[in-house]
DOFIKE-728153 format. One record per residue (C-alpha): x negated, y negated, z; residue in one letter. Coordinates in Angstrom, 2 decimals. Example, Ala and Ser with C-alpha at 12.3 -4.5 7.8 and 13.67 -1.06 7.14 Angstrom:
// residues 2
NODE_-12.30_4.50_7.80_A
NODE_-13.67_1.06_7.14_S
END
This chain:
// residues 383
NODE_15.87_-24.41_-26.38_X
NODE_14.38_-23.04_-22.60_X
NODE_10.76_-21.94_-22.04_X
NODE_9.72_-18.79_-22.55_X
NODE_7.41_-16.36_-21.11_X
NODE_4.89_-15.10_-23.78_X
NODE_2.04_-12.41_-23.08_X
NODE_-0.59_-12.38_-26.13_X
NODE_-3.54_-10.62_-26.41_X
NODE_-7.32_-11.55_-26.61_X
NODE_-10.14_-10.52_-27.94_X
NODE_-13.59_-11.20_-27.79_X
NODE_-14.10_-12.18_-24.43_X
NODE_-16.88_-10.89_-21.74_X
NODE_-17.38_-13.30_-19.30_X
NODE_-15.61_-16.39_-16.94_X
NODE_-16.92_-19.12_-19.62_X
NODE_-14.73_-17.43_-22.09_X
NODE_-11.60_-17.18_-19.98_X
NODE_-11.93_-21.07_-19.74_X
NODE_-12.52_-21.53_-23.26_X
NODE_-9.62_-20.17_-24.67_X
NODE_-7.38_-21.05_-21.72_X
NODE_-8.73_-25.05_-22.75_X
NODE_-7.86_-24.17_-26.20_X
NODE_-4.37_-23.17_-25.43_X
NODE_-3.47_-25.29_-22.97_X
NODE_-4.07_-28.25_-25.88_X
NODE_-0.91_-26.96_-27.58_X
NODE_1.86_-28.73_-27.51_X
NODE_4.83_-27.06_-25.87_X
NODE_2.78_-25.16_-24.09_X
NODE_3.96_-25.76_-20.16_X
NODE_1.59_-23.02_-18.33_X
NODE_-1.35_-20.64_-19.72_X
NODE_-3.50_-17.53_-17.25_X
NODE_-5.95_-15.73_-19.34_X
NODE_-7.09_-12.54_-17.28_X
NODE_-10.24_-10.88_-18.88_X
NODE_-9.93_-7.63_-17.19_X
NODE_-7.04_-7.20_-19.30_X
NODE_-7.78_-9.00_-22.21_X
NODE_-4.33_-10.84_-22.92_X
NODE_-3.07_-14.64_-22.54_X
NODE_0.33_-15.22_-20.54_X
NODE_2.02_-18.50_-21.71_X
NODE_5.08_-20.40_-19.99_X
NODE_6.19_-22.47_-23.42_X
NODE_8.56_-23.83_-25.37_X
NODE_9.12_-21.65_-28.50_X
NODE_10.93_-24.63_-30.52_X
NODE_7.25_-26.40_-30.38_X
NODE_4.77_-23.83_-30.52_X
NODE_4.39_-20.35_-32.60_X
NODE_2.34_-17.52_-32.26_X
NODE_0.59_-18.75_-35.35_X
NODE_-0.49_-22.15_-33.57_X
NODE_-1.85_-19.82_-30.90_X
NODE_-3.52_-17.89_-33.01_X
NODE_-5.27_-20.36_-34.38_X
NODE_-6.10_-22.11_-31.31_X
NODE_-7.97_-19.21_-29.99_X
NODE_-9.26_-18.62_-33.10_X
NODE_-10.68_-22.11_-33.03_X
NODE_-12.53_-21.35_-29.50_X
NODE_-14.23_-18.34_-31.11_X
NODE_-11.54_-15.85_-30.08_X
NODE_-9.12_-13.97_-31.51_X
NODE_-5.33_-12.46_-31.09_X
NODE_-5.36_-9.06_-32.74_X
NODE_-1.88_-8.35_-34.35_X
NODE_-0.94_-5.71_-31.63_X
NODE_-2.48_-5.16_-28.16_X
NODE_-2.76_-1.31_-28.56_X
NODE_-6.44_0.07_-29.54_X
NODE_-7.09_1.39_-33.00_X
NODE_-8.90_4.69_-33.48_X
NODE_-11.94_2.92_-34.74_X
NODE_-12.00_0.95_-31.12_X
NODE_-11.37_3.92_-29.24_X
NODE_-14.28_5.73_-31.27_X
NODE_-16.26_2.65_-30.79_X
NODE_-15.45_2.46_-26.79_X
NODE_-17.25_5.89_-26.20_X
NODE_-20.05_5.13_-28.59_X
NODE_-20.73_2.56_-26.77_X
NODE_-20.98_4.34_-23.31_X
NODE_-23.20_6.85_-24.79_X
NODE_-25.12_3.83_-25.80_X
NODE_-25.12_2.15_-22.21_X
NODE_-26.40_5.62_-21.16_X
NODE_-29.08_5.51_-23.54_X
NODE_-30.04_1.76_-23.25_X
NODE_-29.98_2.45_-19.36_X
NODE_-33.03_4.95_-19.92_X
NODE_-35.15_2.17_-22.30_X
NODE_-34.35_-0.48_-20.24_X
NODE_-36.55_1.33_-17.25_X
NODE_-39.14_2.39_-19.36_X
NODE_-39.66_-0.76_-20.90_X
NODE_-39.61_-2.48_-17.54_X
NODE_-42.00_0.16_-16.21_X
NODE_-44.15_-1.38_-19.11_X
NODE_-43.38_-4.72_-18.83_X
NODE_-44.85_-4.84_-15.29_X
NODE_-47.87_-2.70_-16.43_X
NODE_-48.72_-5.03_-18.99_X
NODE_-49.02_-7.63_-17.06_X
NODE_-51.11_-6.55_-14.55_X
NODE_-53.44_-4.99_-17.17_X
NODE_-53.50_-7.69_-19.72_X
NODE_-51.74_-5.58_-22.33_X
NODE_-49.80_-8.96_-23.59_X
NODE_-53.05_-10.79_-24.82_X
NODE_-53.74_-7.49_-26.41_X
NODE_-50.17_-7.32_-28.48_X
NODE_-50.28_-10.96_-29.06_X
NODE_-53.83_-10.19_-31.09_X
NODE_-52.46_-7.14_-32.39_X
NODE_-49.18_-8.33_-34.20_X
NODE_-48.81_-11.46_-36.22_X
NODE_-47.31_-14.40_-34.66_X
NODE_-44.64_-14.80_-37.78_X
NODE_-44.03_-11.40_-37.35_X
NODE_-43.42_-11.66_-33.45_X
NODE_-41.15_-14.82_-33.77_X
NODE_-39.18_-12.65_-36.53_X
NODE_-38.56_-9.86_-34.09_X
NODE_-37.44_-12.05_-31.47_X
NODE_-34.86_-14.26_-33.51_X
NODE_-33.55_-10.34_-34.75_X
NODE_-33.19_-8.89_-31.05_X
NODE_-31.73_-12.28_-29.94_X
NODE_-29.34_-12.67_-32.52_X
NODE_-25.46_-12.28_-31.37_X
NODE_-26.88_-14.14_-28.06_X
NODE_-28.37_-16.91_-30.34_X
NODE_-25.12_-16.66_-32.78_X
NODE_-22.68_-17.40_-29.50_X
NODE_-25.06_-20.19_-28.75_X
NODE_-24.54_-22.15_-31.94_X
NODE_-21.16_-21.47_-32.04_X
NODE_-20.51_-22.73_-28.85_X
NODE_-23.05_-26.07_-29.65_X
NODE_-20.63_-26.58_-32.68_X
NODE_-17.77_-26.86_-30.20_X
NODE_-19.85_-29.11_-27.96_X
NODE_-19.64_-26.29_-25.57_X
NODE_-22.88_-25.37_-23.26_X
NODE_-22.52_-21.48_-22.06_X
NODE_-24.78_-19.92_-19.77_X
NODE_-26.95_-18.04_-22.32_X
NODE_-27.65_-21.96_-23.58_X
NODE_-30.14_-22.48_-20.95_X
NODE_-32.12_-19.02_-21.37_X
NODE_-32.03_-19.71_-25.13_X
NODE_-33.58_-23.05_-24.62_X
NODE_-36.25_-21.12_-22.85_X
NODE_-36.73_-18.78_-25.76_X
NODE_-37.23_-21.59_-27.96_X
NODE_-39.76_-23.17_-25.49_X
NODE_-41.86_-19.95_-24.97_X
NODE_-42.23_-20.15_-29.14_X
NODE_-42.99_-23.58_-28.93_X
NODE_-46.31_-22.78_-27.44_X
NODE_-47.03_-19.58_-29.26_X
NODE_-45.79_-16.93_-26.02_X
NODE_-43.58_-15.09_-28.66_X
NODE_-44.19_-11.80_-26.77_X
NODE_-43.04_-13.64_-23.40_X
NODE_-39.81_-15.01_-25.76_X
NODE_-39.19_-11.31_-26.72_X
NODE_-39.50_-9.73_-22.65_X
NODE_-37.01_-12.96_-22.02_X
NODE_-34.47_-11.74_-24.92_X
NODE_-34.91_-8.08_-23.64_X
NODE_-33.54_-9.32_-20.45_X
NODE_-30.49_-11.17_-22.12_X
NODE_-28.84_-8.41_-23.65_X
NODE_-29.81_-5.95_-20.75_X
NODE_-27.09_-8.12_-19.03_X
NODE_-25.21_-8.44_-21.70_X
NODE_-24.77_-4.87_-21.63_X
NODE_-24.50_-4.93_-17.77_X
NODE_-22.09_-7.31_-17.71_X
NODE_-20.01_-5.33_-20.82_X
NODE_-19.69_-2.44_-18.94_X
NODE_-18.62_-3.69_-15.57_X
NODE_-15.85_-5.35_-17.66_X
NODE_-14.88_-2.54_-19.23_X
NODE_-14.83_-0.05_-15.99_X
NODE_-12.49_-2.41_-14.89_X
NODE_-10.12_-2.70_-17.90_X
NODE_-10.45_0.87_-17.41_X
NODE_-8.97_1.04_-14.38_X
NODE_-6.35_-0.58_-15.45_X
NODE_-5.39_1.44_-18.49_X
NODE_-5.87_4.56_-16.40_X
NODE_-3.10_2.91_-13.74_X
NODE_-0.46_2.78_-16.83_X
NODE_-1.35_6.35_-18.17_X
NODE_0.33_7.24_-14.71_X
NODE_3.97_6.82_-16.56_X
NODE_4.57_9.24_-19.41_X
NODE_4.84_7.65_-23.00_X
NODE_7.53_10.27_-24.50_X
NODE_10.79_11.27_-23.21_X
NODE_13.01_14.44_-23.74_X
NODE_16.36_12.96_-24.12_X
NODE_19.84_14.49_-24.96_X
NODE_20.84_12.90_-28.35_X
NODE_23.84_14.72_-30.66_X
NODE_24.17_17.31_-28.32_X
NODE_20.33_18.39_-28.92_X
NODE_17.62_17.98_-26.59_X
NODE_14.62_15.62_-28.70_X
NODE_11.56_14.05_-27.29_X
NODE_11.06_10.24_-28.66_X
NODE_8.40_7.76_-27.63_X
NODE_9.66_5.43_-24.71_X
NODE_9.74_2.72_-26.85_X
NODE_12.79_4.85_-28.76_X
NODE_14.60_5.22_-25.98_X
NODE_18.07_3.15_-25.28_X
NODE_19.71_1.95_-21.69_X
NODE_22.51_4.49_-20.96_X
NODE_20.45_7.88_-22.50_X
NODE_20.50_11.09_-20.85_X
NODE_16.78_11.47_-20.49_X
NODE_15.86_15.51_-19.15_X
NODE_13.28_16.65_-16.18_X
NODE_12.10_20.13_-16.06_X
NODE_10.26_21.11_-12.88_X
NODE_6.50_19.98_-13.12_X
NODE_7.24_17.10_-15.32_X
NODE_6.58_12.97_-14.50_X
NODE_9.99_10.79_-14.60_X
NODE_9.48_8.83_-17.61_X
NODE_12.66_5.77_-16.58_X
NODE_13.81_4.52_-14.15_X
NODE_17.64_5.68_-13.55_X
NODE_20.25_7.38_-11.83_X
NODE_20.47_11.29_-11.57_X
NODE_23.79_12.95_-13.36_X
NODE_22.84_16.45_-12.86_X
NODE_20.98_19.00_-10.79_X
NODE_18.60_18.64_-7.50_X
NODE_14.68_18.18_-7.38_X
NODE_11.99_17.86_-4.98_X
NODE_10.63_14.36_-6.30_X
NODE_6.96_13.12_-5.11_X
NODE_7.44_8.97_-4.71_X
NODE_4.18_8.52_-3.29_X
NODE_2.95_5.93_-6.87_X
NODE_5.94_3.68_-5.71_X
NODE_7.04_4.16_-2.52_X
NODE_3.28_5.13_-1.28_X
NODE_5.35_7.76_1.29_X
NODE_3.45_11.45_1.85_X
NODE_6.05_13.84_1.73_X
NODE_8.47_14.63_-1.69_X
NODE_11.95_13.74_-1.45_X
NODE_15.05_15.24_-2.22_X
NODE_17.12_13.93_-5.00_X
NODE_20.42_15.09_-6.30_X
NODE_23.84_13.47_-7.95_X
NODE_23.95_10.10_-7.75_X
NODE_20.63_9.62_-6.38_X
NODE_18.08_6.61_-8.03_X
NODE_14.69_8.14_-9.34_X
NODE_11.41_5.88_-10.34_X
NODE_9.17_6.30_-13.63_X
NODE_6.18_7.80_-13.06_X
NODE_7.22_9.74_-9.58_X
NODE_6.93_13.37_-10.20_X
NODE_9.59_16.07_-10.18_X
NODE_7.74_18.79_-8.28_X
NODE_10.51_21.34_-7.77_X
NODE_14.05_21.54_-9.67_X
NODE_15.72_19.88_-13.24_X
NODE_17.29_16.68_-13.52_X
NODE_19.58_15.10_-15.95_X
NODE_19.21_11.41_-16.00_X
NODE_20.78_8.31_-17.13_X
NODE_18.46_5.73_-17.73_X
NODE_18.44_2.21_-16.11_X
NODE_15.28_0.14_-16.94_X
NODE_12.67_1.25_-19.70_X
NODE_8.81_0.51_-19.72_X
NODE_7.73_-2.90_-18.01_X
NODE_11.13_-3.18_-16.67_X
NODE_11.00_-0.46_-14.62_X
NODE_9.44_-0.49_-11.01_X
NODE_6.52_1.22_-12.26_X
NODE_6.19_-1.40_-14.87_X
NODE_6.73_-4.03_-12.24_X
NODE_3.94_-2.64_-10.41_X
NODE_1.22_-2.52_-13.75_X
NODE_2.35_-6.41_-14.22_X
NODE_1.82_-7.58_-10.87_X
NODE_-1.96_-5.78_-10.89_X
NODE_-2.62_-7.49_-13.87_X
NODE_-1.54_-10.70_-12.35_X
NODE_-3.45_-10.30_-9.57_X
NODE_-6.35_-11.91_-11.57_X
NODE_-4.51_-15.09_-10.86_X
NODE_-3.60_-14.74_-7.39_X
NODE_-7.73_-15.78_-6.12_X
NODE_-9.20_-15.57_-3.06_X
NODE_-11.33_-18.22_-1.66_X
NODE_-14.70_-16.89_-2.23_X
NODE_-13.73_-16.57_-5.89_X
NODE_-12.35_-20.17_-5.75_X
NODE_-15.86_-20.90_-4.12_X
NODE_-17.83_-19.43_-7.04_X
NODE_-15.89_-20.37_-9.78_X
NODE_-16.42_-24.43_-8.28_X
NODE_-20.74_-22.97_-7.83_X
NODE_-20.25_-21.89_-11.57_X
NODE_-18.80_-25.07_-13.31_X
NODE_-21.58_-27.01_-11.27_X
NODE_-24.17_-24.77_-12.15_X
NODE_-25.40_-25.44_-15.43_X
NODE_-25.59_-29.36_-14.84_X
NODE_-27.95_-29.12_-11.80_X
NODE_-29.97_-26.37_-13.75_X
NODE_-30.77_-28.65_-16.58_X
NODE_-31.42_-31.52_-14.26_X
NODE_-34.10_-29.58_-12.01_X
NODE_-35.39_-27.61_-15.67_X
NODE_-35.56_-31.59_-17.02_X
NODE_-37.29_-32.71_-13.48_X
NODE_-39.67_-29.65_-13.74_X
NODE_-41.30_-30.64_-17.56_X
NODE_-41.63_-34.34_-16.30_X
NODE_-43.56_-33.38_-13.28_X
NODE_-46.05_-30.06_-14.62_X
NODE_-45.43_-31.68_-18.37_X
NODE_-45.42_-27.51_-18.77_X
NODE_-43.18_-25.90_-21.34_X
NODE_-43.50_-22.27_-20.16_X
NODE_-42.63_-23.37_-16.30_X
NODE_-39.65_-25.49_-17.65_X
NODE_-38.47_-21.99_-19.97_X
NODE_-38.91_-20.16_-16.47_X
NODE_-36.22_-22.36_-14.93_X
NODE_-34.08_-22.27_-17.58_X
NODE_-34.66_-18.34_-17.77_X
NODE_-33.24_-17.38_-14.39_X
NODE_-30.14_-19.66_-15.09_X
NODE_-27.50_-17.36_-16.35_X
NODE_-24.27_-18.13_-14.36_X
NODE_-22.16_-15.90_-15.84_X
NODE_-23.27_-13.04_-13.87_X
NODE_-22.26_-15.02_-10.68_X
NODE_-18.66_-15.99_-12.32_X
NODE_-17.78_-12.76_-13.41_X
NODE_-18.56_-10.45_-10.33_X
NODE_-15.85_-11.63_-7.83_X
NODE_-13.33_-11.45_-10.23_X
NODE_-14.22_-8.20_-11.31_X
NODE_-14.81_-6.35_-7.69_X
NODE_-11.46_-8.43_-6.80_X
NODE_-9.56_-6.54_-9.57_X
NODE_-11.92_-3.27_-9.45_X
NODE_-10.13_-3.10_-5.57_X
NODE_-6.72_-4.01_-6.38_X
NODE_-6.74_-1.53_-9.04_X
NODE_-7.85_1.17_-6.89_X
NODE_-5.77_0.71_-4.50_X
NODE_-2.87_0.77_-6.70_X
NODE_-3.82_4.10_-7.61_X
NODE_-3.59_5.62_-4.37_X
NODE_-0.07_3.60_-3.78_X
NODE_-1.26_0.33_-2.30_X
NODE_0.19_-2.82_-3.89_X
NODE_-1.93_-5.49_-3.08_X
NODE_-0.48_-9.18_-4.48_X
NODE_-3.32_-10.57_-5.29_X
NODE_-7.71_-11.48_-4.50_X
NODE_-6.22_-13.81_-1.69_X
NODE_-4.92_-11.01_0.15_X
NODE_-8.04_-9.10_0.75_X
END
C-alpha cells in the first residue's frame, strides 16, 4: 500500500521542548516516513505507511511522551469556556504579579524576608512552596521518568537547593517566577493559535444550497461536489466553484490580495471566502473546505511553522546546547564558592524555553497577520 499524508492533533503542548518530544516519540514508529509537529496549531502531520502504523500506535506514542491526541481537533464547550476563563485569569494574575514584585523588591531592601522566615514555620513554608510549584514540579518528574531534562529541570533543581539550606521563602519568590512565565509563555501561544483560528473563521461554515427543488442551509461538511450552492448580496462565498446564474460585484482581495471588487457573471470561477458585495449568484461547487484555495491558503500558514528562517535555526541549535553548558557552569559554580544558594541562582535564570519559543511564535504571529490582510508569505525563511 502507498504512504499517506496524516494530520493528527495534539494536546498538551506549550513550549519547543514539547514539539521535540512528541515529534521523537513519533518518529520511533515504524512506518512512519516523515513527522512536523507545529505548536501554534497544535496538530502532528505524518508522511506514513498506513499498512504499518495506526492511529492507535500514534496515540499511544504521544501518549507515552506525556501528550495526548484528543478524538477530534474541534474545541469542546468546556475548552472554549475554559479558554476565556483563563484570559480573565491572565488579566488578573497580570495585576498580582506587579504587586507582588513591587513587594518582592521592597522586602528585600527592608529585610522583610528574615521577618517572614521568623514569622511562618519552616514546614509550613516548604509546604506552600511544593503546592504553588506543583504542575511545574509534576512535568519535571514526568519528564525524569522518561530520562528527559526540560528547561524547568534546572530552576527546579534550584528550588530544591534554596530548601536545602532553609531559604524556603527565596524557593517560593523562585516558584512565583516559574509560573509567571508559565503563564507568559501560555498566552503568547495562544494569541498565536488565535490568529490562526481567526484566519479560518474568514470562510463561512454553512451553506444555502438548492437540494429537491428547496433552498436549505447545511454545514460545509454536508455539502457534495456538483451542488448548487446560493449567494445573496452581502453574503461570503462559502466553495469554491463556477457561477450558473446571475452577476455580482465580488471582493477577491483574501485570495487574490487585489483592491478593487470584480465582476463575475455566467461561467465565471468564484473563491471561498471572497465576498459577494453587490448582486445573487447561483453556484456549482468545485472544491469544498481544505480543498479549496482558501483552504490551500489556511494549510500553507500552518505549514509555515516548518518552513524556518535562520535565526530560528540559530536558536533552536542555542536551545538544544543550552541546558548542557548551564549545568556544567551551575556544577563549576558549587565546586568553586562550595555555595548552594549561588549554584540555585545559576540554575534559576536557566529557563530556555522562553528563548525557543519566541522566534517561532513572532515568525508565525507575522505570517498570520499578513495573511489576514492578503499576504501569503511561504514560510519564517522568507522574512
Amino acid at each position: 500500500m502507498g504512504e499517506k499524508i496524516l494530520e493528527v492533533p495534539v494536546k498538551g503542548m506549550d513550549c519547543a521542548e514539547c514539539v521535540a518530544h512528541v515529534q521523537h516519540a513519533i518518529a520511533q514508529l515504524p512506518g512512519v516516513q516523515s513527522v512536523d509537529v507545529f505548536l501554534a496549531s497544535e496538530k502532528a502531520v505524518l508522511r506514513l505507511d498506513p499498512a504499518r502504523v495506526s492511529l492507535t500506535d500514534i496515540r499511544q506514542a504521544v501518549a507515552s511522551a506525556g501528550y495526548s491526541v484528543p478524538e477530534t481537533a474541534e474545541p469542546t464547550a468546556t475548552e472554549a469556556l475554559s479558554a476565556g476563563f483563563t484570559r480573565s485569569i491572565l488579566s488578573l494574575f497580570g495585576v498580582v504579579f506587579g504587586a507582588v514584585l513591587l513587594i518582592v523588591i521592597a522586602g528585600e531592601g527592608l529585610g522583610l524576608f528574615e521577618s517572614i522566615t521568623d514569622l511562618i514555620p519552616a514546614p509550613l513554608g516548604y509546604v506552600l512552596v511544593l503546592i504553588a510549584g506543583y504542575p511545574t514540579f509534576l512535568n519535571v518528574v514526568r519528564a525524569a521518568m522518561k530520562r528527559q531534562v526540560i528547561s524547568h529541570t534546572l530552576m527546579s533543581i534550584g528550588v530544591i537547593a534554596a530548601l536545602v539550606v532553609g531559604q524556603w521563602v527565596t524557593a517560593a519568590i523562585v516558584v512565583f517566577f516559574m509560573r509567571v512565565g508559565d503563564y507568559a509563555e501560555r498566552f503568547t501561544t495562544e494569541r498565536s493559535r488565535q490568529a490562526l483560528k481567526n484566519l479560518t473563521a474568514m470562510a463561512p461554515q454553512t451553506a444555502r444550497i438548492e437540494r429537491n427543488g428547496q433552498e436549505q442551509e447545511v454545514p460545509i461538511a454536508d455539502l457534495q461536489i456538483g451542488e448548487t450552492v446560493i449567494i445573496r448580496p452581502g453574503e461570503k462565498i462559502p466553495v469554491d466553484g463556477e457561477v450558473i446564474a446571475g452577476q455580482a460585484t465580488i471582493n477577491q482581495a483574501a485570495i487574490t490580495g487585489e483592491s478593487m471588487p470584480v465582476e463575475a457573471g455566467i461561467g465565471s470561477k468564484v473563491f471561498a471566502a471572497t465576498l459577494a458585495e453587490l448582486g445573487s449568484l447561483r453556484i456549482r461547487t468545485t472544491h469544498i473546505g481544505a480543498d479549496t484555495t482558501f483552504g490551500r491558503v489556511i494549510r500553507l500558514v500552518e505549514e509555515a511553522e516548518a518552513h524556518r528562517a535562520d535565526v530560528q535555526r540559530i536558536a533552536d541549535k542555542f536551545s538544544a546546547y543550552f541546558l548542557p553548558v548551564v549545568t556544567f557552569i551551575a556544577l563549576l559554580t558549587f565546586l568553586i564558592s562550595r555555595n548552594p544558594l549561588s549554584t540555585a541562582a545559576v540554575l534559576v535564570v536557566a529557563c530556555s524555553c522562553s528563548l525557543a519559543l519566541a522566534t517561532p511564535i513572532a515568525m508565525l504571529a507575522s505570517i498570520g497577520a499578513a495573511a489576514k490582510i492578503g499576504l501569503l508569505i511561504k514560510g519564517g525563511k522568507y522574512i
